[in-house]
N, C-alpha and C positions, 0 to 999 in steps of 0.2 A: 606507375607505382603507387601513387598517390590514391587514383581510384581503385586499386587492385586491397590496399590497404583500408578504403571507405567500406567497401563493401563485405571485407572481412569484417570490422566493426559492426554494420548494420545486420549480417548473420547471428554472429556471437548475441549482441543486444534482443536481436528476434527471439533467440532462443528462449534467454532470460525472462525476457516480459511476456511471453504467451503461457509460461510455465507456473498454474497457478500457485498462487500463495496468500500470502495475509492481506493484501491488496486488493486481491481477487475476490476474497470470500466479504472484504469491508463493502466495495462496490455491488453486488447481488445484494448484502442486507439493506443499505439504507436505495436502494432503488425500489429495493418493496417496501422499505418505509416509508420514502419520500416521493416513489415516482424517479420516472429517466430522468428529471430535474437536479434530485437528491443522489444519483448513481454518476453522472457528469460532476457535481460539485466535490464529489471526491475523488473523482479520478484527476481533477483539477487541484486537490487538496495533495493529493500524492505527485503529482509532477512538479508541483511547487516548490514541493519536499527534495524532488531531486532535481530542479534547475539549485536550490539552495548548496547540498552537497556538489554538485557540479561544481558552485560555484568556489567552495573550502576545498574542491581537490584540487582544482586549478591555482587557486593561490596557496597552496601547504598546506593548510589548516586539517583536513581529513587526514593527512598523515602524521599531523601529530598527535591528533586524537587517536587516531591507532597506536601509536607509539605510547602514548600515555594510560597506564593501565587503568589508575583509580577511576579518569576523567569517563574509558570506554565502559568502563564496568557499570560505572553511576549510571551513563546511560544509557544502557542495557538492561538495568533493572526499572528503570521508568519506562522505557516502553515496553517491558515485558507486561509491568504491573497494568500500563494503558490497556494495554491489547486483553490481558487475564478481566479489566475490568470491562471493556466490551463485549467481551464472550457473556459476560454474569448476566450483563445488561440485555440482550439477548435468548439465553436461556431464562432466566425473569420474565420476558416477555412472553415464551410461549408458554410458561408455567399459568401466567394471570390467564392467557387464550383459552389454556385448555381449563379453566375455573369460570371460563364466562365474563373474567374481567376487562373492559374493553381497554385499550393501552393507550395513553395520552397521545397526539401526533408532536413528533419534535421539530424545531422550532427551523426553521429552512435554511438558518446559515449554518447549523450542529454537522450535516455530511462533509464538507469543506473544510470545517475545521480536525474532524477526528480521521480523516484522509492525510492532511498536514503532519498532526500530531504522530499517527503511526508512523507515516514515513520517515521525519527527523528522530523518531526514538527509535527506531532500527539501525542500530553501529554498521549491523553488516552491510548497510549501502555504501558508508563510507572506506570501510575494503574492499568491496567488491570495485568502487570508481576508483579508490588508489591506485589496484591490483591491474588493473584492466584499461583503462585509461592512457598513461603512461606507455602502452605498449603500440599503441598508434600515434602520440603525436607527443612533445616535453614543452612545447611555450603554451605560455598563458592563454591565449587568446585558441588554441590547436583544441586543450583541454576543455575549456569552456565551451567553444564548438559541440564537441564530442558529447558534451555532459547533457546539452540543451536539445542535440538530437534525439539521445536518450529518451529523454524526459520527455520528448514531443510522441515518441514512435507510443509509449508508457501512455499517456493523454489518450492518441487514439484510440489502441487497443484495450484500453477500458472503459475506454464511451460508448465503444463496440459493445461489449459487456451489458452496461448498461442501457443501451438499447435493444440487444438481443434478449435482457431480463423483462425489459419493458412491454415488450410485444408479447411475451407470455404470461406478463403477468395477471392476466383474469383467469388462470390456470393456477397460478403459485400462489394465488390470493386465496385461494380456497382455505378455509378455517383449519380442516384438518393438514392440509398439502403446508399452510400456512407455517403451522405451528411446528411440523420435520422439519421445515427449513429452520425457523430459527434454532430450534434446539443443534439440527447439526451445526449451522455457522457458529451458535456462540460453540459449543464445543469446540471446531476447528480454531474458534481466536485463541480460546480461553486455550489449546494446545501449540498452538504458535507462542503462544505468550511464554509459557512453559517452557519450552526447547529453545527460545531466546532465552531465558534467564539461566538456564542449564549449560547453555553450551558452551564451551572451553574456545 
């Protein structure tokens, strides 16, 4: 039963994490910003982010953050406003490319940190491990398990990512190839950003 219930879990989770999103599109920009270096420190900034919720579903805490509207709203509008400002950041950049402007490099702990940052200002991690969670395991120790698998299977799967950007990237480097990419990723943020600040 036990295992019949793990691997229900690690299904569900599969699903989740290979289904790209705002995670997805953070780790492709700073891997061509930074290199597979800067693509791994954010997918490490983002599991961080969800051993963290892991760790607030398993002791209460995410559910009363859900429970709590003002608290969920506030932060829902700071990481909308993070993600709308990394989309600008972004589309900025390929505006300066396509001017000839060359774009400073950023500083090699910045991927890790705005990996982090997205993911603790995204609420809906903390429903989705409420919501989900709970339905394979109720003690402490069951939950946290569950959270940090999560977050492990997350790590891989976007190191993956960033390794698969890495291997092509004297292909994505290309000035023009360049400059599509950022312009869609920040778009894509800057509409993630959006539809978290929108949505009910």
């Amino acid at each position: 039963m036990v295992a019949v219930l793990l691997l229900s879990f690690v299904g569900v989770s599969a699903v989740v994490i290979v289904t790209p999103g705002q995670d997805t599109a953070l780790v492709i920009r700073n891997t061509l910003r930074t290199g597979r270096r800067g693509g791994v420190l954010t997918a490490a900034g983002v599991s961080t982010g969800n051993f963290a919720w892991a760790f607030a579903t398993s002791a209460g805490l995410a559910a009363l953050l859900v429970a709590s509207e003002p608290a969920f709203h506030a932060l829902r509008w700071c990481g909308a406003a993070y993600l709308v400002y990394l989309g600008l950041h972004s589309l900025a950049r390929a505006v300066r490319k396509a001017s000839g402007t060359v774009a400073e490099r950023p500083a090699r702990s910045r991927p890790y940190r705005e990996g982090l940052l997205s993911n603790l200002g995204n609420p809906k991690i903390a429903v989705f491990f409420s919501s989900l969670l709970p339905q394979f395991s109720h003690s402490f120790a069951g939950l946290l398990a569950l959270g940090v698998l999560f977050a492990s299977m997350g790590l891989v799967w976007l190191s993956f990512y960033a390794v698969a950007v890495e291997r092509i990237g004297d292909f994505l480097r290309r000035s023009a190839v360049r400059r599509a990419i950022d312009a869609v990723v920040g778009t894509v943020l800057v509409g993630f950003g959006v539809r978290l600040a929108t949505e009910r």
